[in-house]
Backbone as JSON, one array per atom type, in Angstrom:
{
  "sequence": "XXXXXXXXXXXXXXXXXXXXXXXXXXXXXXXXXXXXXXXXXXXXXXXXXXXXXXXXXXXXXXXXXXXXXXXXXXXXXXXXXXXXXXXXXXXXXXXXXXXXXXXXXXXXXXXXXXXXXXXXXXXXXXXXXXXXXXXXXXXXXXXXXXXXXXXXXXXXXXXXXXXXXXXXXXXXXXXXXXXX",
  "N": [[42.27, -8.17, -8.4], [41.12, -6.05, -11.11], [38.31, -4.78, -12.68], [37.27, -4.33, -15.85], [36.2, -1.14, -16.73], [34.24, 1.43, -18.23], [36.36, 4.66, -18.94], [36.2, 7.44, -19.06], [37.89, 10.11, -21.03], [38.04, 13.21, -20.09], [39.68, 15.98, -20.68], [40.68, 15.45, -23.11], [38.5, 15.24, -24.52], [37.48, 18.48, -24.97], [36.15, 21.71, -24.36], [33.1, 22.03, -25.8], [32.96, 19.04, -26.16], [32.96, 17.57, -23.89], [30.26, 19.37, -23.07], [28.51, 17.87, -24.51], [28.86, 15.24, -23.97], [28.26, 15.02, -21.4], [25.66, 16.0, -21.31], [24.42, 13.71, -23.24], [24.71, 11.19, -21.44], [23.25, 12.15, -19.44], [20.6, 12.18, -20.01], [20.52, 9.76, -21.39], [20.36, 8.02, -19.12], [18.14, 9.33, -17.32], [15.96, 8.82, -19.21], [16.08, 5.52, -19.2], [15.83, 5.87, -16.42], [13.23, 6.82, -16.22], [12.47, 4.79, -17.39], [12.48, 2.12, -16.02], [11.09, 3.24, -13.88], [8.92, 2.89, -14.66], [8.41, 0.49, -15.14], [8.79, -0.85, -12.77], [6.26, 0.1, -11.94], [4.5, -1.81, -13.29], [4.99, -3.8, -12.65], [7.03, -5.32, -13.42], [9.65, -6.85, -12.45], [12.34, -7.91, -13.3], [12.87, -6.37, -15.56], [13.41, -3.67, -15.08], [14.87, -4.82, -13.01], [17.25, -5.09, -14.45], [17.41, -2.36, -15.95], [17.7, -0.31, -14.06], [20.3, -1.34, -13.27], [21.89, -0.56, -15.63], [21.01, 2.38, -15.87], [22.38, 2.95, -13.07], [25.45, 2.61, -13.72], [25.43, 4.77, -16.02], [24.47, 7.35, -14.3], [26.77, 7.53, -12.48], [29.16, 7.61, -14.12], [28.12, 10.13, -15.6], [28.11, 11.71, -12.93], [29.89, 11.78, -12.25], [31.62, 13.16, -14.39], [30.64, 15.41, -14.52], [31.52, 16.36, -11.92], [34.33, 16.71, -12.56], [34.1, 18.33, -14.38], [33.67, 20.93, -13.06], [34.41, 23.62, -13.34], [33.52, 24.23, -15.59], [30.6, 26.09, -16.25], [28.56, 25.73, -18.03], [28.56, 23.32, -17.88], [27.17, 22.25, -15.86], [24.91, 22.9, -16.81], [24.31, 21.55, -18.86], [24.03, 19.13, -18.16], [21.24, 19.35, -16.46], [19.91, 19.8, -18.54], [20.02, 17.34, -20.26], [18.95, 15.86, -17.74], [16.19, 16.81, -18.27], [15.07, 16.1, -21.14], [16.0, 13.56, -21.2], [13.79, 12.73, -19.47], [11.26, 13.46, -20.58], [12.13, 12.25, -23.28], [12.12, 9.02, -22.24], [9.16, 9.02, -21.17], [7.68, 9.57, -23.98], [9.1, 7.01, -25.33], [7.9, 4.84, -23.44], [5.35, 5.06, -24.08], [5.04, 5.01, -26.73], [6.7, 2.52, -27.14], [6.18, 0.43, -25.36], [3.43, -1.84, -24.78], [0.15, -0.45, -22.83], [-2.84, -0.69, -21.13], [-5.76, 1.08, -20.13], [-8.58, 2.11, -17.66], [-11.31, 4.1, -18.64], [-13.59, 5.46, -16.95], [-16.84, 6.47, -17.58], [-18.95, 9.18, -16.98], [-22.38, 10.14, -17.3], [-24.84, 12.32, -17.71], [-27.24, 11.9, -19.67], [-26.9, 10.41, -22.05], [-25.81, 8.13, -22.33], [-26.26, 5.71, -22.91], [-26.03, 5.78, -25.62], [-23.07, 6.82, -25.65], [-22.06, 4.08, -24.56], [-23.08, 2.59, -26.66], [-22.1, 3.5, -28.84], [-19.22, 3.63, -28.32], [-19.67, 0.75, -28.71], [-19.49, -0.12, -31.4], [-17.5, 1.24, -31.91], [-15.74, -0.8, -32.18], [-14.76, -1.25, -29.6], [-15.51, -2.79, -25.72], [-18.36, -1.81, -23.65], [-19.38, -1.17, -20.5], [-22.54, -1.18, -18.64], [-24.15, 1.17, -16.09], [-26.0, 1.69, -13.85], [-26.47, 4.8, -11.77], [-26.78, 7.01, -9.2], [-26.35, 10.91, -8.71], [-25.53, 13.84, -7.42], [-27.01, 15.2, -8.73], [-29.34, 13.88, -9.43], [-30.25, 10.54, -11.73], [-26.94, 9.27, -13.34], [-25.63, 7.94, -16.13], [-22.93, 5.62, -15.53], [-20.39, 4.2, -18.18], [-17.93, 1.88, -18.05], [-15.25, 1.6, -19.86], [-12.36, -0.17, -21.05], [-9.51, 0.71, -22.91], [-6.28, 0.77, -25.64], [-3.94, 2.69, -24.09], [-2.91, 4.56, -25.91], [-4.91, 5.19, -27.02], [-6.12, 7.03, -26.1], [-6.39, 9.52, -26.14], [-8.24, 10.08, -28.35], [-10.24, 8.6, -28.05], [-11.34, 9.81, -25.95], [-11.96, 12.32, -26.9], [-14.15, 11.44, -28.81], [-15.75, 10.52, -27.23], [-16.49, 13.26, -25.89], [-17.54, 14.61, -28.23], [-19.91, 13.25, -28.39], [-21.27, 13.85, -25.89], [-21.43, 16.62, -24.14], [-21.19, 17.01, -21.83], [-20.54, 14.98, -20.37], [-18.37, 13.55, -17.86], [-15.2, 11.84, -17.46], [-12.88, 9.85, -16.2], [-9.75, 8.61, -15.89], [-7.65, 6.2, -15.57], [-4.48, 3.89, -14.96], [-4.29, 0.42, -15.75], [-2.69, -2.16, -14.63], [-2.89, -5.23, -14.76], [-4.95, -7.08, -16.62], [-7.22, -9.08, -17.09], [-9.1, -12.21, -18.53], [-12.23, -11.96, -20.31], [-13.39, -9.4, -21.82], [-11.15, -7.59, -24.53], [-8.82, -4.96, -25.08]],
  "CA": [[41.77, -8.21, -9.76], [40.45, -5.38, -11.39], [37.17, -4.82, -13.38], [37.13, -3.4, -16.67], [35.31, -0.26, -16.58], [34.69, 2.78, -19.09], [37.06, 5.8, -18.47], [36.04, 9.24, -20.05], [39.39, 11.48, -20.65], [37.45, 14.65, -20.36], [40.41, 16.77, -21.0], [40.75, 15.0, -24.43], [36.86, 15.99, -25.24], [37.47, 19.92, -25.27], [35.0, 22.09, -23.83], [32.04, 21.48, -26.1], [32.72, 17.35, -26.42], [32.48, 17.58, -22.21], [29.08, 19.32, -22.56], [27.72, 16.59, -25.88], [28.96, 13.58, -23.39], [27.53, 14.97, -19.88], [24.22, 15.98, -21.91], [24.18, 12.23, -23.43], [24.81, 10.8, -20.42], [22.3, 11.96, -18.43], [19.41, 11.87, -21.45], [20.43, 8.42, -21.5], [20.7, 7.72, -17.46], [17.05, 9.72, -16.75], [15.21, 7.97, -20.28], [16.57, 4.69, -18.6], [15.1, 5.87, -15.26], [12.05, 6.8, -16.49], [11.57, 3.34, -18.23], [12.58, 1.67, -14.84], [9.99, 3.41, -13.11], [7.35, 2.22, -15.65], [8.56, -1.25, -15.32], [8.36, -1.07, -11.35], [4.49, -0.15, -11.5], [3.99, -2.2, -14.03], [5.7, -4.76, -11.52], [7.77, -6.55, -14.16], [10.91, -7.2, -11.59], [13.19, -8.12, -14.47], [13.03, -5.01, -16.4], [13.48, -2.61, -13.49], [16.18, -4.67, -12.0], [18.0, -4.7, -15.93], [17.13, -0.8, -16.35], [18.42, -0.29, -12.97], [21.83, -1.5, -13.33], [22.48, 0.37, -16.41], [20.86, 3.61, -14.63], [23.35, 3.36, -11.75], [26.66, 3.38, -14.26], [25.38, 6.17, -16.54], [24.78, 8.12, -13.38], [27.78, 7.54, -11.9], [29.39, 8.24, -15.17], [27.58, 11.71, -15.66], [28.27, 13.05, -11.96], [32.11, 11.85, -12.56], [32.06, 13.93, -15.73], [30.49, 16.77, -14.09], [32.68, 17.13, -10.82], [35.47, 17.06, -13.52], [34.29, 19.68, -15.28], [32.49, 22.33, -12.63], [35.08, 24.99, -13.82], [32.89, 25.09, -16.66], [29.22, 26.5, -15.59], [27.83, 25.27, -19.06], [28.31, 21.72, -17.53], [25.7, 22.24, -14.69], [23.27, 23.21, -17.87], [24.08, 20.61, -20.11], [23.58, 18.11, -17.44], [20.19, 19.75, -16.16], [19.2, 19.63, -19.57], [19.99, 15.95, -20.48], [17.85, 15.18, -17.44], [14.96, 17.1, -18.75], [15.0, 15.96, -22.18], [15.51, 11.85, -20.61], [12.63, 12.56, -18.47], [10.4, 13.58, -21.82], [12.36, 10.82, -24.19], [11.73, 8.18, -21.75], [7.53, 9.15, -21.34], [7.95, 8.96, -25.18], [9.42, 5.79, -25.67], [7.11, 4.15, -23.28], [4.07, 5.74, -24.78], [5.14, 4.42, -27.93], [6.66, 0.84, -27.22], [4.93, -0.37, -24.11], [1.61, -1.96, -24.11], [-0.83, -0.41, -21.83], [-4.18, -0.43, -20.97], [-6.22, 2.17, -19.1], [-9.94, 2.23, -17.61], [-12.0, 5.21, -18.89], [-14.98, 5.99, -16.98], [-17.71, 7.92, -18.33], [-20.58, 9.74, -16.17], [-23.09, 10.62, -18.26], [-26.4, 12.37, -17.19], [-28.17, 11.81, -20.05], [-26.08, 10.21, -22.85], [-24.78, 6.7, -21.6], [-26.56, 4.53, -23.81], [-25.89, 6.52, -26.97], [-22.14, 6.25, -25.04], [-21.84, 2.58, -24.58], [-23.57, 2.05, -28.09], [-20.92, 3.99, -29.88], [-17.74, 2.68, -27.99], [-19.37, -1.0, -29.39], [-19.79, -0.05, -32.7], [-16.14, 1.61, -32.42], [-14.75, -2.3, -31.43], [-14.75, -1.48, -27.88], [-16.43, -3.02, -25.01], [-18.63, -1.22, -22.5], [-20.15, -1.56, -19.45], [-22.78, 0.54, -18.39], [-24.01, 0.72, -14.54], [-26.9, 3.21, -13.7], [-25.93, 5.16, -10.56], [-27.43, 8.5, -8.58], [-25.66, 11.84, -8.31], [-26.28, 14.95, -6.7], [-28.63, 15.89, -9.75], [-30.15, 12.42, -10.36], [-29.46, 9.83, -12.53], [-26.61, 9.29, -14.03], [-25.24, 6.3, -16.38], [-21.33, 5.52, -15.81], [-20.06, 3.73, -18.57], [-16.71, 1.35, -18.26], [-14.63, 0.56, -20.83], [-10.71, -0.33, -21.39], [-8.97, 1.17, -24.18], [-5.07, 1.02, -25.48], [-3.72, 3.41, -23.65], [-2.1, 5.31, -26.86], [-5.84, 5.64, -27.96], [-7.27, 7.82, -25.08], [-6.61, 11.02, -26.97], [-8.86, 9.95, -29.44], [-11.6, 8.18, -27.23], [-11.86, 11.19, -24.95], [-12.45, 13.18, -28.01], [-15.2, 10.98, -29.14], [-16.95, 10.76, -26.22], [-17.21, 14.11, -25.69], [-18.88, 14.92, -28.8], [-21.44, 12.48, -28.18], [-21.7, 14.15, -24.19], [-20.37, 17.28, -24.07], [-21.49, 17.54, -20.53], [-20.17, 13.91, -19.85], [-17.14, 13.36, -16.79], [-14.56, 11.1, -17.65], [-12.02, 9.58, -15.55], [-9.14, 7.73, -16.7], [-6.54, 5.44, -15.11], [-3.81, 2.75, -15.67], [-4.68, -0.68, -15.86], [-1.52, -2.97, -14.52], [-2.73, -6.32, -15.14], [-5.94, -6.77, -17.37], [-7.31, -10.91, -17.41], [-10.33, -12.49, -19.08], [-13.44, -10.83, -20.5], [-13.17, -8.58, -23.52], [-9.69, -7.27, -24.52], [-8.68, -3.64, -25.8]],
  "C": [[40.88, -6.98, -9.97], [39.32, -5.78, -12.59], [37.38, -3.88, -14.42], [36.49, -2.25, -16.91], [35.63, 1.23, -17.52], [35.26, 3.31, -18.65], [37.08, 7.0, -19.7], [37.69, 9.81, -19.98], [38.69, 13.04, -21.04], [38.05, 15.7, -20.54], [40.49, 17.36, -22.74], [39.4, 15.53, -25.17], [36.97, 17.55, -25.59], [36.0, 20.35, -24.63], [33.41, 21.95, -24.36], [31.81, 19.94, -26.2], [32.51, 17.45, -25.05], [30.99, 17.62, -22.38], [28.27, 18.44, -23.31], [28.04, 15.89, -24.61], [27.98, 13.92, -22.3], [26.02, 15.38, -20.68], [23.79, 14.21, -22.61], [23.9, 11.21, -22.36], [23.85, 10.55, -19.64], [20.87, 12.03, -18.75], [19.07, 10.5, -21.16], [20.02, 7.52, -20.26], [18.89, 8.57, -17.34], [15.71, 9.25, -18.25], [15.24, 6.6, -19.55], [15.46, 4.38, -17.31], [13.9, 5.72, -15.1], [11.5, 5.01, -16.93], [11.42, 2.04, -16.99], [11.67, 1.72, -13.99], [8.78, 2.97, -13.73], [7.04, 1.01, -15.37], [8.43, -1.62, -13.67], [6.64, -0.79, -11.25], [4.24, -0.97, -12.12], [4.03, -4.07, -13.24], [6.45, -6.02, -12.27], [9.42, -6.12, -13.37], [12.11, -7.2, -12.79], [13.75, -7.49, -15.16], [13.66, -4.1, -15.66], [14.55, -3.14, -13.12], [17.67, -4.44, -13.39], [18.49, -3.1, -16.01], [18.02, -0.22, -15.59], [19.64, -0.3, -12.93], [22.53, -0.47, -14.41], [21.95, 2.03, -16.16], [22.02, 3.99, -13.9], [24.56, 3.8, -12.69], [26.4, 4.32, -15.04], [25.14, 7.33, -15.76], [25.92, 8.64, -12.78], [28.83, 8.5, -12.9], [29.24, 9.85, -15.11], [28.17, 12.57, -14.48], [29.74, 12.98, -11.83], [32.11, 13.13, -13.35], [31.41, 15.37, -15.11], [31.02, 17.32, -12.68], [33.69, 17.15, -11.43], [35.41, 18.28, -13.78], [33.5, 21.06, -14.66], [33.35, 23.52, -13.2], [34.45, 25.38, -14.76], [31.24, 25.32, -16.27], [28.59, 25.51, -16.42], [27.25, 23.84, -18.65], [26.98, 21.53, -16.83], [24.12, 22.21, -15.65], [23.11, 22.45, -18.47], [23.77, 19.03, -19.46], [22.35, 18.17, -17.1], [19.43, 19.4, -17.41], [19.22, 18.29, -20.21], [19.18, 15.43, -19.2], [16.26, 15.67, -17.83], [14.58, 16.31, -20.0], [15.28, 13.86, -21.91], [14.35, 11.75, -20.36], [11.37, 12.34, -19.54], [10.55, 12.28, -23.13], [11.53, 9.7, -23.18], [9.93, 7.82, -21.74], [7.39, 8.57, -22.63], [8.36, 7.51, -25.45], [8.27, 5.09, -24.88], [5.5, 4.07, -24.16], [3.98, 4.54, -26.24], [5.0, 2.55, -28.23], [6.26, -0.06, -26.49], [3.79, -0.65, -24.44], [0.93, -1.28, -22.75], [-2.27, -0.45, -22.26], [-4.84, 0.78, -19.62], [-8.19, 1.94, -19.43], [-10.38, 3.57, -17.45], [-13.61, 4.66, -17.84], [-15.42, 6.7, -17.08], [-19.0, 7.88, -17.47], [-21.11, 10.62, -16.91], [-24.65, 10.8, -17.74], [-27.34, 12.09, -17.92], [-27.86, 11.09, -21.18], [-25.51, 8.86, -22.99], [-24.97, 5.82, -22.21], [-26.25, 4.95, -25.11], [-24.0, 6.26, -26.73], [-21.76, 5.46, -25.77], [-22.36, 2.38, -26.06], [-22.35, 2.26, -29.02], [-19.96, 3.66, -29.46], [-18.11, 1.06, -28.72], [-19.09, -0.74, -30.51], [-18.17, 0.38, -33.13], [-15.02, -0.1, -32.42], [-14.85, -1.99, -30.29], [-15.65, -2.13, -27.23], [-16.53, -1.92, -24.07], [-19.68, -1.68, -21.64], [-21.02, -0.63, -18.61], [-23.85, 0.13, -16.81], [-25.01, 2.13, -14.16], [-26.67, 3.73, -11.56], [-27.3, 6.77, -10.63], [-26.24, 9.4, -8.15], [-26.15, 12.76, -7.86], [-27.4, 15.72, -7.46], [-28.97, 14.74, -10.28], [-29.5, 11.52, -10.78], [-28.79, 10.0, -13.62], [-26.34, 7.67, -14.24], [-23.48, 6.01, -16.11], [-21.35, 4.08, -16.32], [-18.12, 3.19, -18.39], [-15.94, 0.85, -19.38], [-13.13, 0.61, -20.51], [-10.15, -0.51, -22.93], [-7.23, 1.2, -23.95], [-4.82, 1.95, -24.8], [-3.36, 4.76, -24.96], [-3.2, 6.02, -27.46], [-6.71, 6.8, -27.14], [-7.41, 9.22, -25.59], [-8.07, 10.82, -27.76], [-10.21, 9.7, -29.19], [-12.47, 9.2, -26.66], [-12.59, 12.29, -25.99], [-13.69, 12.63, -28.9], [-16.34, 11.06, -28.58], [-17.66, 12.18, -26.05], [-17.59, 15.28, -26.48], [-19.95, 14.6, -28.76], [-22.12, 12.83, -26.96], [-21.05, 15.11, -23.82], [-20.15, 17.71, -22.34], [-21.13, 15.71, -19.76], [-18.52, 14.38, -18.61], [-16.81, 12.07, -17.4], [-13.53, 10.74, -17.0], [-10.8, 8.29, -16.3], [-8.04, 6.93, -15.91], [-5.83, 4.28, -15.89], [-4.16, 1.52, -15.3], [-3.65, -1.24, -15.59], [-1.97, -4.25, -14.93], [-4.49, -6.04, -15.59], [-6.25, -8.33, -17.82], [-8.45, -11.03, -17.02], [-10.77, -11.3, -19.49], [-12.74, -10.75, -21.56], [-11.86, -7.97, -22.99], [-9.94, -6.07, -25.24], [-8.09, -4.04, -27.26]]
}
């Protein structure tokens, strides 16, 4: 018993429909990938093993369609370039339709309560934690912000501290307490 399975006639495409499909292809196959790998840190199993499957046949797909067609150089480019342009869609799409969260911290030598005051007043929570650095005290403030908003945060903060440090990471799971 056989399995139904797409079949390109890459003859039938002509030399520019070859390089549109193997550029689609592998746009679609490294966007895919990318979203796969999001969904593995993110550690949703489900997604990743979904993503995954349709990954493997648009791969497969693509490097069919491009050992078909090495007689044409263009192919090698238009494949190179559908994984660049996946790699960038994919970032994009998550960016966009994913929830995240990410913890900003802010080291602030002189600034931290002025800080933390203004992240409340923005809706945020913060948490502020007086520490010693190699020139004294400083305050490091915690908060957790959407992820989509850190452009915007970072740029807040450091009008209010222009001499503030900020560190930023991803947040995978984020339970109780105050919410972003």
């Amino acid at each position: 018993m056989s399995i139904p399975f797409p079949e390109i006639d890459w003859l039938a495409l002509g030399p520019g429909g070859v390089l549109a499909v193997l550029f689609a292809l592998r746009a679609a196959d490294s966007t895919l990938s990318t979203l796969r790998m999001l969904a593995i840190i993110r550690g949703r199993a489900g997604a990743a093993w979904i993503l995954g499957f349709f990954v493997a046949i648009l791969f497969i797909l693509g490097v069919a369609g491009l050992l078909a067609n090495l007689n044409q150089p263009l192919s090698i480019v238009a494949y190179a370039a559908g994984f660049a342009t996946g790699t960038a869609a994919g970032l994009t799409l998550e960016r966009v339709f994913l929830p995240a969260n990410s913890l900003v911290r802010i080291y602030s030598p002189s600034r931290g309560r002025a800080i933390a005051s203004a992240l409340r007043e923005m809706g945020r929570g913060a948490t502020e934690v007086p520490a010693r650095g190699r020139g004294g005290t400083v305050d490091v403030i915690f908060t957790y912000i959407r992820r989509r908003q850190e452009n915007r945060v970072r740029k807040q903060i450091s009008a209010l501290d222009p001499e503030a440090v900020m560190t930023v990471e991803n947040v995978r799971v984020l339970a109780g307490g105050w919410r972003p």
